[in-house]
DSSP file (Angstrom, degrees, kcal/mol; ACC not computed):
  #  RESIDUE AA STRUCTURE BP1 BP2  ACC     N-H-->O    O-->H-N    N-H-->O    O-->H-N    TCO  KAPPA ALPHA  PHI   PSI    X-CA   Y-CA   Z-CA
    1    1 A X              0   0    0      0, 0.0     2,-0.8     0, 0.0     0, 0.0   0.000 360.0 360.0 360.0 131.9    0.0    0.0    0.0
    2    2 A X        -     0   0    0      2,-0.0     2,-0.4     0, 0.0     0, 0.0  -0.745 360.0-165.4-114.9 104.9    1.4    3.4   -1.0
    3    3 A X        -     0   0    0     -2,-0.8     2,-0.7     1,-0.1     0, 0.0  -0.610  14.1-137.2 -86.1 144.4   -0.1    5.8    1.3
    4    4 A X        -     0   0    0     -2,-0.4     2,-0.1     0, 0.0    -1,-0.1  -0.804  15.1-133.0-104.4 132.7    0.2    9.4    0.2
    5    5 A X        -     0   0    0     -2,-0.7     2,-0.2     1,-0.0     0, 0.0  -0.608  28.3-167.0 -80.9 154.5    1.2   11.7    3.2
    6    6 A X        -     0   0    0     -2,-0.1     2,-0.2     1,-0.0    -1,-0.0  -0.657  25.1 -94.7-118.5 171.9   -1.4   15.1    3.1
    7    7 A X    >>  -     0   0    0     -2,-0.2     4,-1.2     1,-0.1     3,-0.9  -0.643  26.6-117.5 -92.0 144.9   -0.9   18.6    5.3
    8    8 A X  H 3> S+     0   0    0      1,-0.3     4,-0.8    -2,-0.2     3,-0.1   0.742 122.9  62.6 -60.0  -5.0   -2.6   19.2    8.5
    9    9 A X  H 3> S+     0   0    0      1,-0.2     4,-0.5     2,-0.2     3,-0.4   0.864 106.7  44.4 -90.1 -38.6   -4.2   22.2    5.9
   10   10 A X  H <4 S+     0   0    0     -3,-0.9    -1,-0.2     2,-0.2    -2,-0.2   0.557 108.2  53.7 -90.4  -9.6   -5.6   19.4    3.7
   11   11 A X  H  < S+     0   0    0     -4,-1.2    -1,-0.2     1,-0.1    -2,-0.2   0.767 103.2  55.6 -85.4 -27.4   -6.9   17.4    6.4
   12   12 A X  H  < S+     0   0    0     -4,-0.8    -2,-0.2    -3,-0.4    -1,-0.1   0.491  95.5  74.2 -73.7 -17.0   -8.9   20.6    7.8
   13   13 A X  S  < S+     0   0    0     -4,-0.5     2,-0.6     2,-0.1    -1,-0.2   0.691  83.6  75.6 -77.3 -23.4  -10.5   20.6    4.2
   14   14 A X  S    S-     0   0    0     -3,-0.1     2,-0.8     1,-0.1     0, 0.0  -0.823  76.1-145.3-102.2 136.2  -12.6   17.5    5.1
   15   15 A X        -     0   0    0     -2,-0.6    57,-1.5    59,-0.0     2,-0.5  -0.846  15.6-176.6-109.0 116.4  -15.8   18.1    7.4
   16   16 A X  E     +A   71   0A   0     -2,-0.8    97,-0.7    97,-0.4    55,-0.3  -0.857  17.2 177.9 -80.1 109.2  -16.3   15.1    9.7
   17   17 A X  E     -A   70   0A   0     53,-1.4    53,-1.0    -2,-0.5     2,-0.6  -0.602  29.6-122.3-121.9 152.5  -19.6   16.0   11.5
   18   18 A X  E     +A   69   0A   0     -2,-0.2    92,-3.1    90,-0.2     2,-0.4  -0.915  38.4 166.2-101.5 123.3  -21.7   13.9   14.2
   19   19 A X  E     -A   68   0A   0     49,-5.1    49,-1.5    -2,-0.6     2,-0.5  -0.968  29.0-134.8-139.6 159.1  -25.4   13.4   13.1
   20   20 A X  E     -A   67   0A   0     20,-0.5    20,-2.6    -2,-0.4     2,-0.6  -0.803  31.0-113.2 -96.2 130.2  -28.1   10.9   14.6
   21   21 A X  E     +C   39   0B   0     45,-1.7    44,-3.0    -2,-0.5    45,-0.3  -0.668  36.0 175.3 -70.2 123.2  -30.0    8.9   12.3
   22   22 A X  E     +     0   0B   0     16,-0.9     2,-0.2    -2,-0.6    -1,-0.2   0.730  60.8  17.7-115.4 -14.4  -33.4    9.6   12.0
   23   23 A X  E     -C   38   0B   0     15,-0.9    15,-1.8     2,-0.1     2,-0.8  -0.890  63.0-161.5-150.6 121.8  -35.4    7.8    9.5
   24   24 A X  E     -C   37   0B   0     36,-0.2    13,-0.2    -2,-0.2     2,-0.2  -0.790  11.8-173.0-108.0  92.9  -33.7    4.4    7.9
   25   25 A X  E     -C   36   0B   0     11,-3.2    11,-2.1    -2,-0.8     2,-0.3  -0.638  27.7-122.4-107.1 161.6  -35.4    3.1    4.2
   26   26 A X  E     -C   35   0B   0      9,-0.2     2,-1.0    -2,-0.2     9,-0.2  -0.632  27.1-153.1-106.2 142.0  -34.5   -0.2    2.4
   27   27 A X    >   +     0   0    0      7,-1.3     3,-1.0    -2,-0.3     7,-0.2  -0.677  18.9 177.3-115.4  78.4  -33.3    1.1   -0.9
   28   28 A X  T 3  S+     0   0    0     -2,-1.0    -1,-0.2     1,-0.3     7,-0.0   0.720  72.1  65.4 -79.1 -12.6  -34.0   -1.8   -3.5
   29   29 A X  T 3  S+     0   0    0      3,-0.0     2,-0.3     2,-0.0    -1,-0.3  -0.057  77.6 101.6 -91.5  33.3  -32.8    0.0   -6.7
   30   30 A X  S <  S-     0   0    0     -3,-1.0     4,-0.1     1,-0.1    49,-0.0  -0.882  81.8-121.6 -93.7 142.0  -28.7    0.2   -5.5
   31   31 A X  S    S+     0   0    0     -2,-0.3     2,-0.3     2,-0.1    -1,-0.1   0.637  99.2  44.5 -44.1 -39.8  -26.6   -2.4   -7.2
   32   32 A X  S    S-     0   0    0      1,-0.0    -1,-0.1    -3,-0.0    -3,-0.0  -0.996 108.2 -88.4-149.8 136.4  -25.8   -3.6   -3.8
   33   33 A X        +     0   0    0     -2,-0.3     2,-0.3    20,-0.1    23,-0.1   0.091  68.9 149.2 -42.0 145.3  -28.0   -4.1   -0.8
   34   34 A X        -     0   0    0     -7,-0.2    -7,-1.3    19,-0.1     2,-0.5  -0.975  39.5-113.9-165.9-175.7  -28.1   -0.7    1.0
   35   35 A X  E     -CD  26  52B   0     17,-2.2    17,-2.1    -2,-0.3     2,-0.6  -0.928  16.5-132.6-139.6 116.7  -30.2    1.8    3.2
   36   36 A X  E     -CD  25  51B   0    -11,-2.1   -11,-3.2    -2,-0.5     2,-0.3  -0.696  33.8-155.3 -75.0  98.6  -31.5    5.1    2.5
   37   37 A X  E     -CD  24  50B   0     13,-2.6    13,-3.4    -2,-0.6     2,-0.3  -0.767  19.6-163.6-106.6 150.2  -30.5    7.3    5.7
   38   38 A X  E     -CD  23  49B   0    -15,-1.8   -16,-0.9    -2,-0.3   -15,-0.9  -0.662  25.6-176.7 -70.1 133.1  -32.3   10.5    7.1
   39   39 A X  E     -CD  21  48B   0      9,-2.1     9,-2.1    -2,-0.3     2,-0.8  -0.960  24.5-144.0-137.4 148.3  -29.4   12.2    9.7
   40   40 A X  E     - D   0  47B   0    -20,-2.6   -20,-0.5    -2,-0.3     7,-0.2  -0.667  15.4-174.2-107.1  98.1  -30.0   15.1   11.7
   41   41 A X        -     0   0    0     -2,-0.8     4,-0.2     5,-0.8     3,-0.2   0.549  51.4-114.7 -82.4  15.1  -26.2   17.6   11.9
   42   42 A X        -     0   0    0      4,-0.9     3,-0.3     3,-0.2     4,-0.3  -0.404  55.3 -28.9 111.8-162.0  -27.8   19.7   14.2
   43   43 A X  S    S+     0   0    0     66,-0.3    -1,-0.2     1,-0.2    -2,-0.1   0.916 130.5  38.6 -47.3 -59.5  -28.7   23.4   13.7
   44   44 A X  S    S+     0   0    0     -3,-0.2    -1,-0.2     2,-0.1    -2,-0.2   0.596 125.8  32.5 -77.3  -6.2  -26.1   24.8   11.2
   45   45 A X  S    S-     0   0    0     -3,-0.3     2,-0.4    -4,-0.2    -3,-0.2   0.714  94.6-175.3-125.2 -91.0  -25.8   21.9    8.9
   46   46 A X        -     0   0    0     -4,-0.3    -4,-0.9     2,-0.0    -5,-0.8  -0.979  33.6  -8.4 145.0-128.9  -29.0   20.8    9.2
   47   47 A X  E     +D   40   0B   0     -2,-0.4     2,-0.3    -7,-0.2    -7,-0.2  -0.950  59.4 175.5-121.8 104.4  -30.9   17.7    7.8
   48   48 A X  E     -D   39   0B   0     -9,-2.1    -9,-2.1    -2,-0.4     2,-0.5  -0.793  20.3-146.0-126.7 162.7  -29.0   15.5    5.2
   49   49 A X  E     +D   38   0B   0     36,-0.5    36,-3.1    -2,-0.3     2,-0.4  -0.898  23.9 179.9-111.4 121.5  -30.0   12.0    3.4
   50   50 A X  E     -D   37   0B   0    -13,-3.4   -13,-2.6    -2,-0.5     2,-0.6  -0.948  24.9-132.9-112.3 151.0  -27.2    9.3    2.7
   51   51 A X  E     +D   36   0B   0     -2,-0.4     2,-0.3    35,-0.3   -15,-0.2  -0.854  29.8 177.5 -89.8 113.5  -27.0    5.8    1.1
   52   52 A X  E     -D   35   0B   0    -17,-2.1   -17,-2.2    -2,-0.6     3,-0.3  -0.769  32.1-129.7-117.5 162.3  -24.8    3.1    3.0
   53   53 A X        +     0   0    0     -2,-0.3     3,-0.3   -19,-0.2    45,-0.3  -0.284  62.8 121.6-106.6  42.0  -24.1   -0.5    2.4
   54   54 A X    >>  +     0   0    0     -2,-0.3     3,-1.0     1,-0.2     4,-0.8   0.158  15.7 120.1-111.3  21.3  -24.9   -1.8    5.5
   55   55 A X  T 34  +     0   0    0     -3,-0.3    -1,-0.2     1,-0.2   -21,-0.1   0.639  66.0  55.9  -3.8 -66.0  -27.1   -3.9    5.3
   56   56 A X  T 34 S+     0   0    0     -3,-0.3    -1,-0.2     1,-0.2    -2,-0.1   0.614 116.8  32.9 -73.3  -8.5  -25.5   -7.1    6.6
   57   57 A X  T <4 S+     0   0    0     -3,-1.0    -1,-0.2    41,-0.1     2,-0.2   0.357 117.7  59.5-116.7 -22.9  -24.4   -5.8   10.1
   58   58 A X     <  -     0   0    0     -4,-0.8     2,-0.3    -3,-0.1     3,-0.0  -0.534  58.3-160.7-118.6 162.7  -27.1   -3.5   10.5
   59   59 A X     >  -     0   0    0     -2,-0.2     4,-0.8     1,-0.1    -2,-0.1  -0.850  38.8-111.3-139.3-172.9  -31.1   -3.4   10.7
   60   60 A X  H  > S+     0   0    0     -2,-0.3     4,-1.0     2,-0.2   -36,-0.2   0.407 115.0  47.9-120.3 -35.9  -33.1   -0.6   10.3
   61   61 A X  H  4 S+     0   0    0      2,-0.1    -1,-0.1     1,-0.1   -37,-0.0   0.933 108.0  57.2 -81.1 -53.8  -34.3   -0.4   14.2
   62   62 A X  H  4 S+     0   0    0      1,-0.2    -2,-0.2     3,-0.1    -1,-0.1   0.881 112.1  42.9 -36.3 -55.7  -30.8   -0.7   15.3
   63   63 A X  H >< S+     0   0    0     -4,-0.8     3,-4.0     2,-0.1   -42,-0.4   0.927  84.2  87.9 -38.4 -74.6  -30.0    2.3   13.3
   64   64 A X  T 3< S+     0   0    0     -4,-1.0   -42,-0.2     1,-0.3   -25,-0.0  -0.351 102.6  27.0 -58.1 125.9  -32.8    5.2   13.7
   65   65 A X  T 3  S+     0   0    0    -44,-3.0     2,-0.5     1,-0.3    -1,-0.3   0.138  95.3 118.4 104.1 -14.0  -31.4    6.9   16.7
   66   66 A X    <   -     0   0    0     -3,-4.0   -45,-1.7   -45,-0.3     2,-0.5  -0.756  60.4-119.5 -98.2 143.6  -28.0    6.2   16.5
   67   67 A X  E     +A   20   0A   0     -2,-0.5   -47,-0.2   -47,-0.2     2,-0.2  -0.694  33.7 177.1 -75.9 114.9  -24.8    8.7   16.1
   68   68 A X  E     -A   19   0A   0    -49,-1.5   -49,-5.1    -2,-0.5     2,-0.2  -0.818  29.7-127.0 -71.5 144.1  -22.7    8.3   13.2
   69   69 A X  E     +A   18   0A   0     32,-0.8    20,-0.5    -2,-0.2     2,-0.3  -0.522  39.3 161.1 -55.9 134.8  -19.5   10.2   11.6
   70   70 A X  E     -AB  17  88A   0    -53,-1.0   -53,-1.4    18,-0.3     2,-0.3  -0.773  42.8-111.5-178.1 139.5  -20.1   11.2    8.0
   71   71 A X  E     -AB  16  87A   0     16,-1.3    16,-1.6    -2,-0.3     3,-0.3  -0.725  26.7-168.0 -72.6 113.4  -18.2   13.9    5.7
   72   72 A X        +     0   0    0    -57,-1.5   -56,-0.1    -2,-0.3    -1,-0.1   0.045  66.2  66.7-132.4  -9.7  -20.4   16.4    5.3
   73   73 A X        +     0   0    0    -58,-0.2    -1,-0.2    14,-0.1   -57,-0.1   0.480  67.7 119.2-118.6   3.1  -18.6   18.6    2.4
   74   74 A X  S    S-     0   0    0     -3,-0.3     2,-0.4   -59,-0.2    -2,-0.1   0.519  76.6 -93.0 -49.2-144.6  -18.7   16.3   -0.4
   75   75 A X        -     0   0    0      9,-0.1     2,-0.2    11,-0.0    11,-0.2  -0.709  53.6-105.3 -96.6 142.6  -20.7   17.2   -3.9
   76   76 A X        -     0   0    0     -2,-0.4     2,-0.3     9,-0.1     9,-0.2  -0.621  46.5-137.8 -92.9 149.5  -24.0   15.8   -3.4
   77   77 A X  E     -E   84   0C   0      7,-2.8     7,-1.2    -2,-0.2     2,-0.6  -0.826   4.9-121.8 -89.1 135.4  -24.4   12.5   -5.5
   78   78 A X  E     +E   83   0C   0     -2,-0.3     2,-0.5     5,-0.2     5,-0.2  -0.873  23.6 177.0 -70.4 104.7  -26.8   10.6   -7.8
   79   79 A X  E >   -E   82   0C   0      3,-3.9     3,-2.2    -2,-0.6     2,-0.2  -0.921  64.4 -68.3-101.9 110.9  -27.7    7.5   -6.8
   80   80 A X  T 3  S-     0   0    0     -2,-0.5   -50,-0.1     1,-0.3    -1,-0.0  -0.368 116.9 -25.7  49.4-116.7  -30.3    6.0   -9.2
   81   81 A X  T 3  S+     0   0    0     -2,-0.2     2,-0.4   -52,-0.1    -1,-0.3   0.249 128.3  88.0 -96.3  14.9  -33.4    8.5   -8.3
   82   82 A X  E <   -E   79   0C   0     -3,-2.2    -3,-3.9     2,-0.0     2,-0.5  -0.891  65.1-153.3 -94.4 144.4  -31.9    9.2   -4.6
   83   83 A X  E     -E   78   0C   0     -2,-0.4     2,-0.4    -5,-0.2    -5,-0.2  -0.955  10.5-159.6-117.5 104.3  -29.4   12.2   -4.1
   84   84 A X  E     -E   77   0C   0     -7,-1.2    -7,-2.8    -2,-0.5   -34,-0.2  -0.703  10.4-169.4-109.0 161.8  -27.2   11.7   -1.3
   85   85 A X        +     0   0    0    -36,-3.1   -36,-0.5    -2,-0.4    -9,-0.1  -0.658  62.3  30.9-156.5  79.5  -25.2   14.6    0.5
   86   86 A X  S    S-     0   0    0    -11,-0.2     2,-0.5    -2,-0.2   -35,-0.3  -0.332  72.6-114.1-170.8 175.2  -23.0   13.3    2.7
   87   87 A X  E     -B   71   0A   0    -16,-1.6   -16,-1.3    -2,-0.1     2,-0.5  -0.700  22.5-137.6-126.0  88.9  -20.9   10.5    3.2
   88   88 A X  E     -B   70   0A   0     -2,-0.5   -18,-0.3   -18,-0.2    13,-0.1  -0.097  22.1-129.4 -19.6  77.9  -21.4    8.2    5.9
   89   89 A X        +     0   0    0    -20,-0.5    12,-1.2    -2,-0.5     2,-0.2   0.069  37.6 153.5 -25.5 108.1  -18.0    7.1    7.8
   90   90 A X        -     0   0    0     10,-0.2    10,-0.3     8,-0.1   -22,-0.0  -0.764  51.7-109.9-162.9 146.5  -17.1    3.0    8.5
   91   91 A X        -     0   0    0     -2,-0.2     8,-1.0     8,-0.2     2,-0.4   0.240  46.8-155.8 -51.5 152.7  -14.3    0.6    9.0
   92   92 A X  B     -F   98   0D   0      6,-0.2     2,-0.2     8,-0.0     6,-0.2  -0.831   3.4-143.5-161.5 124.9  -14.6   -1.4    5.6
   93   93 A X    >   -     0   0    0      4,-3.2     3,-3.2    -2,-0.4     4,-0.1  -0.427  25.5-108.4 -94.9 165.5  -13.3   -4.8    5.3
   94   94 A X  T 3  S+     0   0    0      1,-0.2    -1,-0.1    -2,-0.2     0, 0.0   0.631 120.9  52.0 -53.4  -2.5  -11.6   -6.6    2.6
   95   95 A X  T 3  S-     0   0    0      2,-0.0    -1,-0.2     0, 0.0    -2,-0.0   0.455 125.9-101.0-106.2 -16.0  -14.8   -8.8    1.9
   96   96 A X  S <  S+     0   0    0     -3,-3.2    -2,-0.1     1,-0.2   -43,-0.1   0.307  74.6 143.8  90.4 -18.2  -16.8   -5.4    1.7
   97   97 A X        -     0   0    0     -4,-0.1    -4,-3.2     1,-0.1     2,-0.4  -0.164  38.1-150.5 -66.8 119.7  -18.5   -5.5    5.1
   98   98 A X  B     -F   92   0D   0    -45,-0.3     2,-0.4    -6,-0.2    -6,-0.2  -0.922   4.8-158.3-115.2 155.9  -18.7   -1.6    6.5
   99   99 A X        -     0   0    0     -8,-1.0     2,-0.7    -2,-0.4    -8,-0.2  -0.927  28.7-118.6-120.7 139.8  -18.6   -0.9   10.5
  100  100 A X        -     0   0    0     -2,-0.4   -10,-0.2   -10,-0.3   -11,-0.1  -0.778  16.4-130.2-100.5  98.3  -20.0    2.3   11.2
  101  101 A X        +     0   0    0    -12,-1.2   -32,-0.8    -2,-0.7     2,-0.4   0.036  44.8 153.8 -50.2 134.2  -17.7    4.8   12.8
  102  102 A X        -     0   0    0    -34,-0.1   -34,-0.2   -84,-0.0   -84,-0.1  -0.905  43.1 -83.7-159.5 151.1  -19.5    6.4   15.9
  103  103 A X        -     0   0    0     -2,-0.4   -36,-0.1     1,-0.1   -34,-0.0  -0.007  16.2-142.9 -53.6 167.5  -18.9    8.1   19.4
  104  104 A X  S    S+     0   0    0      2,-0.0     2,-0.3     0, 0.0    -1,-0.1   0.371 100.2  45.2 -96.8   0.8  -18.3    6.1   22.5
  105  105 A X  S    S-     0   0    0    -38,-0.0     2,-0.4    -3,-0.0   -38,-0.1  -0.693  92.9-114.2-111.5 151.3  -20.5    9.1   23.7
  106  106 A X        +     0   0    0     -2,-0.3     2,-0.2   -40,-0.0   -40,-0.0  -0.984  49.8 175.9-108.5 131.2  -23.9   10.8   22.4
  107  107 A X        -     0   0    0     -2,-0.4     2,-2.2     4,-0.0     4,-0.1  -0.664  40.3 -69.1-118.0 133.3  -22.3   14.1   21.6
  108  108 A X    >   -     0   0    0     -2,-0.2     3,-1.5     2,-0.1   -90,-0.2  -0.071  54.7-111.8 -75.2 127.3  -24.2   17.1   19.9
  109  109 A X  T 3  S+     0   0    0     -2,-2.2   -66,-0.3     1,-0.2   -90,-0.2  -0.020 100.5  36.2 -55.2 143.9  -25.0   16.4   16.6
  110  110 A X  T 3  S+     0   0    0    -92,-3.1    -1,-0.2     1,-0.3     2,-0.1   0.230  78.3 142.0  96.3  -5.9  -22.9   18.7   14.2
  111  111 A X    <   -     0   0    0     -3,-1.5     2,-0.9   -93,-0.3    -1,-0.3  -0.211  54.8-115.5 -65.7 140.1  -20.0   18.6   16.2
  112  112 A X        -     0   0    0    -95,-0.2   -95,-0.3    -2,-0.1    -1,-0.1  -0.615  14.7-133.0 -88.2  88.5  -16.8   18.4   14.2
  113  113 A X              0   0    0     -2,-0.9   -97,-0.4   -97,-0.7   -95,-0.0  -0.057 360.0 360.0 -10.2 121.4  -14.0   15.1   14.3
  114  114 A X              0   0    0    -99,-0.1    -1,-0.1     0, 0.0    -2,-0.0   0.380 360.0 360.0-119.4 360.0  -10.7   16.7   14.7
């Protein structure tokens, strides 16, 4: 693996946010099993919708209500007819299999990973 080193200036460029999930839909038009999520980044950020691929680890009650990381600054995306804007944070193993980065804490959502 050839890791390319970045500047603490380029690292500040990405915004890692805390947001709670709030409404979790089964997304049957993605290529690969996934979940349409609602997350709430608090006041200033607001309300943003992402698609994750978590399926196998995850259920849809487990979810709603839980704090996730996700980058926040991206370009919003086209997925099929859903448009997600942001990108949901998780451990991802070689098989595919994501683990979902999250505080050990509940923290106020919108709060910034440094």
């Amino acid at each position: 693996m050839n890791q390319e080193t970045i500047t603490w200036a380029d690292f500040e460029k990405v915004e890692m946010r805390v947001g709670t999930i709030l409404e979790v839909n089964d997304f049957p038009e993605a290529r690969k099993p996934a979940f349409q999520l609602t997350i709430d980044f608090g006041a200033v950020i607001g309300i943003r919708k992402s698609s994750a691929q978590i399926t196998k680890h995850y259920t849809k009650e487990a979810l709603t209500g839980r704090q996730i990381i996700a980058v926040v600054n991206f370009p919003k995306k086209q997925i099929g007819k859903f448009m997600s804007e942001c990108l949901v944070m998780g451990a991802v193993a070689g098989d595919g299999d994501v683990i979902l980065l999250s505080t050990d804490f509940k923290v106020e959502n919108g709060l910034r990973i440094a």
